[in-house]
CHARMM-style PDB file with segment names, atoms N, HN, CA, C and O in Angstrom:
ATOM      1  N   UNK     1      -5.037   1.942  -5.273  1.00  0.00      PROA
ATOM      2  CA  UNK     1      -5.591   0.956  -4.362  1.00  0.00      PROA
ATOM      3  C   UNK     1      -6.258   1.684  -3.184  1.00  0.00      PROA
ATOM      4  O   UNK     1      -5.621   2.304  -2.333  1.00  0.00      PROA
ATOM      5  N   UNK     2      -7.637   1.552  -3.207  1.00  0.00      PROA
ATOM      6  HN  UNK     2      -8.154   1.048  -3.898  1.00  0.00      PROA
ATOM      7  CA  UNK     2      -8.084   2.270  -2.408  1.00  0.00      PROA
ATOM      8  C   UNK     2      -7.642   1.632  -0.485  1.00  0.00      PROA
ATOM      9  O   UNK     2      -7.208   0.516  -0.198  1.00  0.00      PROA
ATOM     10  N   UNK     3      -7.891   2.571   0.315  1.00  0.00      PROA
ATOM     11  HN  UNK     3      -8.242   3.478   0.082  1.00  0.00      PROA
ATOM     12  CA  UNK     3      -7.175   2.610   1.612  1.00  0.00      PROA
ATOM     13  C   UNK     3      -8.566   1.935   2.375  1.00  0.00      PROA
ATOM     14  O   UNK     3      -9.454   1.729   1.548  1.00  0.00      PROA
ATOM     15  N   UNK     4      -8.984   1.500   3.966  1.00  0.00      PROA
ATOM     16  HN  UNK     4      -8.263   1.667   4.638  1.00  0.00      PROA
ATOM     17  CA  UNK     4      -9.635   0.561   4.456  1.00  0.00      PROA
ATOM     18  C   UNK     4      -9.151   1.812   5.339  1.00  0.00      PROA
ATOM     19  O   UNK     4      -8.075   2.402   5.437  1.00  0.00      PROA
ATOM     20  N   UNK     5     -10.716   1.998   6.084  1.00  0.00      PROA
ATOM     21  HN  UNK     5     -11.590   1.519   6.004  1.00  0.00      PROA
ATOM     22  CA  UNK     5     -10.749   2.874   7.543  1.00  0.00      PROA
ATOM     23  C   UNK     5     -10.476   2.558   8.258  1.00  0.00      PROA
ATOM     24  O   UNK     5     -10.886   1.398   8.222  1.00  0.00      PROA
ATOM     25  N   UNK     6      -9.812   2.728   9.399  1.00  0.00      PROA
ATOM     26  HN  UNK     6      -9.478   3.670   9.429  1.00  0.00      PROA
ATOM     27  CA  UNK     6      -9.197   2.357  10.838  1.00  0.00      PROA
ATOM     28  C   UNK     6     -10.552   1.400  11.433  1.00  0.00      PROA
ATOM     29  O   UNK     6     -10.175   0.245  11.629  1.00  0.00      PROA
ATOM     30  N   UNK     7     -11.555   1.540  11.659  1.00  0.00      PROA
ATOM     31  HN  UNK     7     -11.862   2.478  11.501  1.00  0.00      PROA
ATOM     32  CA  UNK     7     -12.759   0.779  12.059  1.00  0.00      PROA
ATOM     33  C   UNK     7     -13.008  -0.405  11.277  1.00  0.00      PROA
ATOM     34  O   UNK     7     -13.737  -1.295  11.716  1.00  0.00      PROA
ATOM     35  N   UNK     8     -12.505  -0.471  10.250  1.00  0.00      PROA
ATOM     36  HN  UNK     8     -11.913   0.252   9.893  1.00  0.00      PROA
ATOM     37  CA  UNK     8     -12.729  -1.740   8.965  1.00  0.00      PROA
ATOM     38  C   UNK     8     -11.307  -2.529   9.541  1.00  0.00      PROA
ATOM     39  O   UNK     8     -11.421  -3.753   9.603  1.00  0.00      PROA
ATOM     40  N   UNK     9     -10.187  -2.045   9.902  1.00  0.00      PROA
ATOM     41  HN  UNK     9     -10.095  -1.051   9.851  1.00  0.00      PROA
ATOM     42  CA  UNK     9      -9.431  -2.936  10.546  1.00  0.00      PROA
ATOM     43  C   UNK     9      -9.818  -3.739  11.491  1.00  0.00      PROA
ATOM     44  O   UNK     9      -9.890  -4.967  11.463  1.00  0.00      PROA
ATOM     45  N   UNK    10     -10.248  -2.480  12.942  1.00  0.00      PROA
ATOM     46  HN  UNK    10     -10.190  -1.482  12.965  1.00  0.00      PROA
ATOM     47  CA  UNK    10     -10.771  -3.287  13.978  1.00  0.00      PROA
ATOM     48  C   UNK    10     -11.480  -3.931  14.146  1.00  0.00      PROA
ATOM     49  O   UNK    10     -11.542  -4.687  15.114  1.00  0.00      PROA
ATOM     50  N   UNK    11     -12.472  -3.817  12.999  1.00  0.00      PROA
ATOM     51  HN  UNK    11     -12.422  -3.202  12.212  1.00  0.00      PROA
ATOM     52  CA  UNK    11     -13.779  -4.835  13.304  1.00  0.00      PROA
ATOM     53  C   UNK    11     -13.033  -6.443  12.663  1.00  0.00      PROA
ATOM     54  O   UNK    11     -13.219  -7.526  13.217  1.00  0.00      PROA
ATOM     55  N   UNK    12     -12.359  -6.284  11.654  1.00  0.00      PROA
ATOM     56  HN  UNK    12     -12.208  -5.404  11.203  1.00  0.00      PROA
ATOM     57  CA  UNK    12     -11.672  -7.746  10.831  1.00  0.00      PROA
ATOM     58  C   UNK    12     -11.204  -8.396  12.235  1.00  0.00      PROA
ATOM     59  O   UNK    12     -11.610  -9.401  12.818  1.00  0.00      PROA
ATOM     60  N   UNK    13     -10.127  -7.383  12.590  1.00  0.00      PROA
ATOM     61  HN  UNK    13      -9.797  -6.566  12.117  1.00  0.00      PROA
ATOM     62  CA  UNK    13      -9.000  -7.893  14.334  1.00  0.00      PROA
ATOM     63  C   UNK    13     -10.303  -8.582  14.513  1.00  0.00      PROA
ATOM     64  O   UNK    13     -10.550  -9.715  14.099  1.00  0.00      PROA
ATOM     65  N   UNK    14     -11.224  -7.703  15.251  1.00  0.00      PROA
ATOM     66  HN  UNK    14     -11.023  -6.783  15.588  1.00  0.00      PROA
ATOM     67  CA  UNK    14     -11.894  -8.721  16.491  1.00  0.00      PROA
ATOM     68  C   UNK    14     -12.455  -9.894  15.887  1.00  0.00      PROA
ATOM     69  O   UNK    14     -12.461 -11.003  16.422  1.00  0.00      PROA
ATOM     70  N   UNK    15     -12.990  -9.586  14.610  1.00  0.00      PROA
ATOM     71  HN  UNK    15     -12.986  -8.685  14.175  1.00  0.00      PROA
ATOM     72  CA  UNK    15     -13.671 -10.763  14.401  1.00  0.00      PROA
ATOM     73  C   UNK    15     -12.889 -12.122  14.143  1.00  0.00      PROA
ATOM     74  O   UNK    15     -13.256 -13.246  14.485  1.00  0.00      PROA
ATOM     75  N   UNK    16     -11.728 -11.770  13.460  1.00  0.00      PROA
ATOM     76  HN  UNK    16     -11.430 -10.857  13.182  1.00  0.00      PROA
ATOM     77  CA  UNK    16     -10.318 -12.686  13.689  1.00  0.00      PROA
ATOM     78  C   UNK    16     -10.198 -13.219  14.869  1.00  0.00      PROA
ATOM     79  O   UNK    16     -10.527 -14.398  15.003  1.00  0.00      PROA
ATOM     80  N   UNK    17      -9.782 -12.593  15.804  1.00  0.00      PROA
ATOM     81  HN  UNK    17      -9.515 -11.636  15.695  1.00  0.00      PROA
ATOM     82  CA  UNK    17      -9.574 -13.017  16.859  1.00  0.00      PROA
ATOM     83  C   UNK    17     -10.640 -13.809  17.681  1.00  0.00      PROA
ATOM     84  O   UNK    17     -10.178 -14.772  18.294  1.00  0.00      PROA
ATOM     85  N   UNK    18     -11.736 -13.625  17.785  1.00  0.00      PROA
ATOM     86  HN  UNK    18     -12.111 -12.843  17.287  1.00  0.00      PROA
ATOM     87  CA  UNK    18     -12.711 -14.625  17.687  1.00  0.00      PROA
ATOM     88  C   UNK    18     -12.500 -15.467  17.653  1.00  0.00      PROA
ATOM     89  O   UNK    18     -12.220 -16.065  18.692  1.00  0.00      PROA
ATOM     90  N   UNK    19     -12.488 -16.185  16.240  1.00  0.00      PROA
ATOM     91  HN  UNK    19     -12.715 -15.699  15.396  1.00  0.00      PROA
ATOM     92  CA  UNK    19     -12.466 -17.145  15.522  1.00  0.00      PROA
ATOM     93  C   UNK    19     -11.313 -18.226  15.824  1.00  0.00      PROA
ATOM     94  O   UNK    19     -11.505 -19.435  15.949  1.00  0.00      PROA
ATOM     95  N   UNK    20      -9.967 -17.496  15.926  1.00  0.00      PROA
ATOM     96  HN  UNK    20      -9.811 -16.513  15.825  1.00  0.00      PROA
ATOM     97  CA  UNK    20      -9.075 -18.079  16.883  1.00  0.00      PROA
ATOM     98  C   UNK    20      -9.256 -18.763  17.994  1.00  0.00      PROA
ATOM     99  O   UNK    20      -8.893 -19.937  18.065  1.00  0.00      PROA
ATOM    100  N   UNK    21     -10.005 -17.948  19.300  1.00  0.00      PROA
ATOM    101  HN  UNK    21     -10.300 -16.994  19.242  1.00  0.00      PROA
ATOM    102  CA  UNK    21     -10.161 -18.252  20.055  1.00  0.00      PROA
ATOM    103  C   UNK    21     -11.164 -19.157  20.225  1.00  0.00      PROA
ATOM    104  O   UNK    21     -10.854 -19.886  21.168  1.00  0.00      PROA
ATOM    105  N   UNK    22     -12.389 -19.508  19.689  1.00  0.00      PROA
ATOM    106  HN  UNK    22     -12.641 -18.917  18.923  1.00  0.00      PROA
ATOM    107  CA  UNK    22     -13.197 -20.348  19.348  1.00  0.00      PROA
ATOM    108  C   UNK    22     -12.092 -21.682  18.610  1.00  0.00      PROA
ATOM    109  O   UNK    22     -11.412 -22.487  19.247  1.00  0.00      PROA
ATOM    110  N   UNK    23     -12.177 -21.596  17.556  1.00  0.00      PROA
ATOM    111  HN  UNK    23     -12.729 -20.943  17.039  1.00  0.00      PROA
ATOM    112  CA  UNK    23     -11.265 -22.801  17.186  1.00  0.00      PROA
ATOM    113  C   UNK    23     -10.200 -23.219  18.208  1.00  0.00      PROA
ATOM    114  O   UNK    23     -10.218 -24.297  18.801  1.00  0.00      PROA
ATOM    115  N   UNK    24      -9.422 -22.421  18.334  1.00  0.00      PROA
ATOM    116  HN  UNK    24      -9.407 -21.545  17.852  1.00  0.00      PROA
ATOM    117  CA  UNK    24      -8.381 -23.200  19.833  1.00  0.00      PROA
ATOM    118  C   UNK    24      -9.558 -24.112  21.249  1.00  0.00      PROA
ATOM    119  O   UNK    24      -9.442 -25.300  21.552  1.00  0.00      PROA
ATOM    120  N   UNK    25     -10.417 -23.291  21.767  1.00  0.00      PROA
ATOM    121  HN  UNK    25     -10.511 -22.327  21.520  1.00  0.00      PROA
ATOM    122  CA  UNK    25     -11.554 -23.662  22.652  1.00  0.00      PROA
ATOM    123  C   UNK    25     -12.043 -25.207  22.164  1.00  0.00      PROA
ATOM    124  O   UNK    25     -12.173 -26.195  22.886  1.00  0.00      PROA
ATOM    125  N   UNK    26     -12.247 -25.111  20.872  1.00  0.00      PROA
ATOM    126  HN  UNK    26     -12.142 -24.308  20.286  1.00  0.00      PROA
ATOM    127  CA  UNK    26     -12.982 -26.021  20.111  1.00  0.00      PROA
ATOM    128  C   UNK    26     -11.936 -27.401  20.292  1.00  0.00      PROA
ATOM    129  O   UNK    26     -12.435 -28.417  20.776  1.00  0.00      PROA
ATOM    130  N   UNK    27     -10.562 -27.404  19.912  1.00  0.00      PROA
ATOM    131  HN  UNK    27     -10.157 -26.579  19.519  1.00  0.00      PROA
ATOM    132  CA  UNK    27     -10.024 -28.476  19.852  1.00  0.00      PROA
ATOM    133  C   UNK    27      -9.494 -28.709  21.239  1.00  0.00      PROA
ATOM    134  O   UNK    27      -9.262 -29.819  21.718  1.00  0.00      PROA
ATOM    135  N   UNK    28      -9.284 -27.250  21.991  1.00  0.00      PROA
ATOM    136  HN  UNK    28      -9.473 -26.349  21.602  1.00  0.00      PROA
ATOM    137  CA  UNK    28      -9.005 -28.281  23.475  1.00  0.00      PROA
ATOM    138  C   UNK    28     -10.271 -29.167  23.844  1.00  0.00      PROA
ATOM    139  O   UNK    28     -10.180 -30.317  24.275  1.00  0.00      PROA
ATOM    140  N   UNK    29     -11.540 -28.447  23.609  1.00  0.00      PROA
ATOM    141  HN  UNK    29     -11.614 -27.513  23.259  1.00  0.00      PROA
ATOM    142  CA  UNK    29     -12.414 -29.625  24.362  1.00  0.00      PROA
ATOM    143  C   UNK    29     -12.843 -30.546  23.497  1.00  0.00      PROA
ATOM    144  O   UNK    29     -13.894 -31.095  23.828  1.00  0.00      PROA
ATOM    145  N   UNK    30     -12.368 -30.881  22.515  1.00  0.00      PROA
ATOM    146  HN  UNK    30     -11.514 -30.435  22.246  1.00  0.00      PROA
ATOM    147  CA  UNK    30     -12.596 -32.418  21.490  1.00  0.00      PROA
ATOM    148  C   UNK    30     -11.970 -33.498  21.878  1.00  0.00      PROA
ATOM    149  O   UNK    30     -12.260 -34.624  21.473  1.00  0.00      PROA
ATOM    150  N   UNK    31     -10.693 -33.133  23.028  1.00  0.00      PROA
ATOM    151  HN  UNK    31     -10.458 -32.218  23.357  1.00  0.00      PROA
ATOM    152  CA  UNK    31     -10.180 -34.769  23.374  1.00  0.00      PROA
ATOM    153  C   UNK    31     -10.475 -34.584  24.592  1.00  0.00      PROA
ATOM    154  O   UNK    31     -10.141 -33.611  25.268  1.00  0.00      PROA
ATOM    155  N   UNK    32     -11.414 -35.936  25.100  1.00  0.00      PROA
ATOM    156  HN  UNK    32     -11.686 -36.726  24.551  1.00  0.00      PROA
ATOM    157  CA  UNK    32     -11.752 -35.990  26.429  1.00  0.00      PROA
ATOM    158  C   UNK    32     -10.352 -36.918  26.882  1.00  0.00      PROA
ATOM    159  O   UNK    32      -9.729 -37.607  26.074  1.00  0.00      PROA
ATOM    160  N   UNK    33      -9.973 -36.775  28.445  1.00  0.00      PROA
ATOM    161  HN  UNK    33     -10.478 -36.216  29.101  1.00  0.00      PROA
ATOM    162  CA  UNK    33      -8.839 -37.427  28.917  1.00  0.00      PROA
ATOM    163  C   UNK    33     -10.073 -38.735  29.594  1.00  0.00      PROA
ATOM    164  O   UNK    33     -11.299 -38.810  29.683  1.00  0.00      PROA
ATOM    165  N   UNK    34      -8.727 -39.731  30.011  1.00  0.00      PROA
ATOM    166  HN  UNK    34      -7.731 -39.670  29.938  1.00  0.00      PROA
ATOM    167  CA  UNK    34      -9.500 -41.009  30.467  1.00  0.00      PROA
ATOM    168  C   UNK    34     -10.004 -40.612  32.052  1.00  0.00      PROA
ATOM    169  O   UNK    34      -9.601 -39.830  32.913  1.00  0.00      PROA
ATOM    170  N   UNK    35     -11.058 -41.549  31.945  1.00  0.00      PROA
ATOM    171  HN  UNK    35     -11.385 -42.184  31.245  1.00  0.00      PROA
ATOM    172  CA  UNK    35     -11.655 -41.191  33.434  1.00  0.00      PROA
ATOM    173  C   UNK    35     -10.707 -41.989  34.355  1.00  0.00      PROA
ATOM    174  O   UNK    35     -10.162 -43.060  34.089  1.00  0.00      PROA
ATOM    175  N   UNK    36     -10.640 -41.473  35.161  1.00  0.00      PROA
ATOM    176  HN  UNK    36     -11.083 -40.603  35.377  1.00  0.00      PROA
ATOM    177  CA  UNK    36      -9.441 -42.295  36.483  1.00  0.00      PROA
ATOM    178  C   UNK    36     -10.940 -43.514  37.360  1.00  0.00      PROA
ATOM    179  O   UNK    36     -12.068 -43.362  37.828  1.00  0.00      PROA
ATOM    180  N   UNK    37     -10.122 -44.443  37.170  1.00  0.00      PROA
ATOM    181  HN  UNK    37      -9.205 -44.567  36.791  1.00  0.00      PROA
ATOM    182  CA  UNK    37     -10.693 -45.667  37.365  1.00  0.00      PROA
ATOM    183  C   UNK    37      -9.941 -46.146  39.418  1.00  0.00      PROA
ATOM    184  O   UNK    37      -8.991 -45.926  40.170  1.00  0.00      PROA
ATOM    185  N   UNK    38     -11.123 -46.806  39.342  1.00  0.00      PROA
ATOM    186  HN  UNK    38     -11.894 -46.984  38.731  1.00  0.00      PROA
ATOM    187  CA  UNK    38     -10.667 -46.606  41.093  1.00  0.00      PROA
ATOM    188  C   UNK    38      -9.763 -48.182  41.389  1.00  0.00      PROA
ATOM    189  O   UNK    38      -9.255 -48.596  42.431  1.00  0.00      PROA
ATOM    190  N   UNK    39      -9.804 -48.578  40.513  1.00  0.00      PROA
ATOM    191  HN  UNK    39     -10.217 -48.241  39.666  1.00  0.00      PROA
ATOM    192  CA  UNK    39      -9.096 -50.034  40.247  1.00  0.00      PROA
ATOM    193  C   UNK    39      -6.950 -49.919  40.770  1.00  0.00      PROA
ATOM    194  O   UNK    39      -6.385 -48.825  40.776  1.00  0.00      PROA
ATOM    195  N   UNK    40      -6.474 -50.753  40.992  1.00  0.00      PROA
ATOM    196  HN  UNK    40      -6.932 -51.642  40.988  1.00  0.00      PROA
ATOM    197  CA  UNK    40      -5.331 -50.562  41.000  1.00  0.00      PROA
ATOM    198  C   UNK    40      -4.597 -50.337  39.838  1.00  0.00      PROA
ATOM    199  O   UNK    40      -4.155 -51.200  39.080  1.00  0.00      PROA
ATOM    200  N   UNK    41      -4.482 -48.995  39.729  1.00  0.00      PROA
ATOM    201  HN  UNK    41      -4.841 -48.293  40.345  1.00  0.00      PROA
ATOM    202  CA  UNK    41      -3.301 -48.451  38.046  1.00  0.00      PROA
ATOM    203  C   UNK    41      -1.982 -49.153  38.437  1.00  0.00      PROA
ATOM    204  O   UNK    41      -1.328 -49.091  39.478  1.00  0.00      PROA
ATOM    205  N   UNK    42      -1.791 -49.828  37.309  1.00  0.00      PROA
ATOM    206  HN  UNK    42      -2.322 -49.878  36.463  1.00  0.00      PROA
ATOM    207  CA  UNK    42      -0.338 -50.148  37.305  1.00  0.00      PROA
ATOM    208  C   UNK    42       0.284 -49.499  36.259  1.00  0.00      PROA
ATOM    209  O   UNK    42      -0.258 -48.460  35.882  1.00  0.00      PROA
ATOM    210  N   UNK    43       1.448 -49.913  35.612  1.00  0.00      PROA
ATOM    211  HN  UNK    43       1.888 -50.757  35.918  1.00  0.00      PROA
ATOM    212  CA  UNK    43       2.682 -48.705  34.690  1.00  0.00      PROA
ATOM    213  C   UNK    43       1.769 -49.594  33.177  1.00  0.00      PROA
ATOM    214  O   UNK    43       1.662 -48.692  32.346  1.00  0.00      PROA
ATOM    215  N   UNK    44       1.333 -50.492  32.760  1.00  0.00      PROA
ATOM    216  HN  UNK    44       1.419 -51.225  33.435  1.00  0.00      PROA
ATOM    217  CA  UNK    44       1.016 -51.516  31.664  1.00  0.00      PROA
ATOM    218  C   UNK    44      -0.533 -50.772  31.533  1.00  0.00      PROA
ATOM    219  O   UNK    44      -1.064 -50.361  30.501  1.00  0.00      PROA
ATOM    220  N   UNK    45      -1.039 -50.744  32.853  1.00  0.00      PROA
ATOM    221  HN  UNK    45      -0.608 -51.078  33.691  1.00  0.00      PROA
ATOM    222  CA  UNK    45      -2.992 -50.191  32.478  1.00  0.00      PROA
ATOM    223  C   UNK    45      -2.357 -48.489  31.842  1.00  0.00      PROA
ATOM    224  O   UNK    45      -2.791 -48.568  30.693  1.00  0.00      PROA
ATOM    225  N   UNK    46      -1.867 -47.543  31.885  1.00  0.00      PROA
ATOM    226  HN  UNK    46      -1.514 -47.478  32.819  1.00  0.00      PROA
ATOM    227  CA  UNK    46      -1.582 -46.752  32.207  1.00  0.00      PROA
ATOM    228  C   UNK    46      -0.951 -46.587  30.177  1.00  0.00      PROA
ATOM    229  O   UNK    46      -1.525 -45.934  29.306  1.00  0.00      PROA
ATOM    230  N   UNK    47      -0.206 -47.075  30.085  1.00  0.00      PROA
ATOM    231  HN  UNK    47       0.261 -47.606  30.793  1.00  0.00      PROA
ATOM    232  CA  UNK    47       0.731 -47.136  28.943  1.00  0.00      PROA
ATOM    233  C   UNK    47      -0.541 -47.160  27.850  1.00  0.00      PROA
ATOM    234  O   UNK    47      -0.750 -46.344  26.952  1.00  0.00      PROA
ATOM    235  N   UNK    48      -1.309 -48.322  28.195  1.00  0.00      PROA
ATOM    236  HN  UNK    48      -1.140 -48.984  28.924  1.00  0.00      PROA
ATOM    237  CA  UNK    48      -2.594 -48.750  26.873  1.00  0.00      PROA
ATOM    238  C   UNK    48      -3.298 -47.595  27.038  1.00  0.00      PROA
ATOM    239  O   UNK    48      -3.352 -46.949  25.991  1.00  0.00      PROA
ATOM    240  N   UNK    49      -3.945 -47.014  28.110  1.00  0.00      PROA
ATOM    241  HN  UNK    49      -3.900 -47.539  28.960  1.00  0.00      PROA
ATOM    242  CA  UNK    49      -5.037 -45.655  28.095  1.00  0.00      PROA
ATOM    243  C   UNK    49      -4.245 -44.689  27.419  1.00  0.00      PROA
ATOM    244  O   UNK    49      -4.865 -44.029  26.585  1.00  0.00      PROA
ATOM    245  N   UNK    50      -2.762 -44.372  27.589  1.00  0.00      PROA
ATOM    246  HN  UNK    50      -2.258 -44.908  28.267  1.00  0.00      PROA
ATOM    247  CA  UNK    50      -2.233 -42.970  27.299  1.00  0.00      PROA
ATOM    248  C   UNK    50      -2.126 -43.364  25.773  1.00  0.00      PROA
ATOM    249  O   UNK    50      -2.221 -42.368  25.055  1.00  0.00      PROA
ATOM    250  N   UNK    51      -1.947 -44.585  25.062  1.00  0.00      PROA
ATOM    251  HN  UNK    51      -1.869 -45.394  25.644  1.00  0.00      PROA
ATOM    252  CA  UNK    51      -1.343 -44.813  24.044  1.00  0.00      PROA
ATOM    253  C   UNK    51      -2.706 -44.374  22.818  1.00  0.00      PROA
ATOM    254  O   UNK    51      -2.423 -44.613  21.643  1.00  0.00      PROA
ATOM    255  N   UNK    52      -3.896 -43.856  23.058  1.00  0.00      PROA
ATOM    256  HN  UNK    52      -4.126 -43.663  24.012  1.00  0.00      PROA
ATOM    257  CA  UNK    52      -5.145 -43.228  22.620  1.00  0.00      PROA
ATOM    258  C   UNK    52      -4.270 -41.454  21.930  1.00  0.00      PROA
ATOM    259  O   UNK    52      -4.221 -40.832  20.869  1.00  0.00      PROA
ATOM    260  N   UNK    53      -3.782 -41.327  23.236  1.00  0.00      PROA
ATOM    261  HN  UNK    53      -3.822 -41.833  24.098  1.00  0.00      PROA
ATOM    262  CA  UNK    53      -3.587 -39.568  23.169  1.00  0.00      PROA
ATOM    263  C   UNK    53      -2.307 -39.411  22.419  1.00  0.00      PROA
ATOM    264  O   UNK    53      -1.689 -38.346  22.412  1.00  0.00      PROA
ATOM    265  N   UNK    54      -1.942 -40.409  21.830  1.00  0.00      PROA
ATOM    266  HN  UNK    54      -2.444 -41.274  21.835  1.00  0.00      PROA
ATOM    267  CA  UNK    54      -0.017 -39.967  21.296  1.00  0.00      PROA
ATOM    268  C   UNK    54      -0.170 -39.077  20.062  1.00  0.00      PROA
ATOM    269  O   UNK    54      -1.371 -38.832  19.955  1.00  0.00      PROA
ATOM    270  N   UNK    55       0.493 -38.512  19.125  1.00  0.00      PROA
ATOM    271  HN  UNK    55       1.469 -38.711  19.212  1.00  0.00      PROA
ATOM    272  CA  UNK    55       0.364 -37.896  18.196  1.00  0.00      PROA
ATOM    273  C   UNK    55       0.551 -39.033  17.266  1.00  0.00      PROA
ATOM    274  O   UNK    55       0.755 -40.148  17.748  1.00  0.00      PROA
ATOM    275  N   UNK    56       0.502 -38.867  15.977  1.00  0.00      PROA
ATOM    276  HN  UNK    56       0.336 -37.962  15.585  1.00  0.00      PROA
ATOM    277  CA  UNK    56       0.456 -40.027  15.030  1.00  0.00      PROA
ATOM    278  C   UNK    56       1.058 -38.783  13.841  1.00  0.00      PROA
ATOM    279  O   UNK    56       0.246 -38.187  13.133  1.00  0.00      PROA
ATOM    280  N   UNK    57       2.438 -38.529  13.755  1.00  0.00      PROA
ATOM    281  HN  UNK    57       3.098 -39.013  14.330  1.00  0.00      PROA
ATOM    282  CA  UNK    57       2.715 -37.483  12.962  1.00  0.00      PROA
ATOM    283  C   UNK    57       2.818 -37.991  11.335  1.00  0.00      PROA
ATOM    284  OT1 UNK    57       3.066 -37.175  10.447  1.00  0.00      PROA
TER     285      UNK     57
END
């Protein structure tokens, strides 16, 4: 089995790592949070906006 040069590693790493970091980047900024509304928030307005962001496992 032939062996992979120390530089054929590092270049995979970085480019890996990249890609990571792009994809993580990518899904933090896919959920926008709600805009804060200048209206009086009560605990009921508050419950319906957050109830968008819950997980759905």
């Amino acid at each position: 089995m032939p062996q992979m040069a120390p530089i054929s590693w590092l270049s995979l790493f970085i480019i890996f790592s990249i890609t990571f970091l792009f994809f993580n980047a990518m899904n933090y900024f896919s959920f926008l949070p709600p805009a804060p509304s200048s209206e009086n928030n009560n605990n009921d307005q508050f419950n319906k906006t957050n109830k968008s962001l819950t997980w759905k496992w």
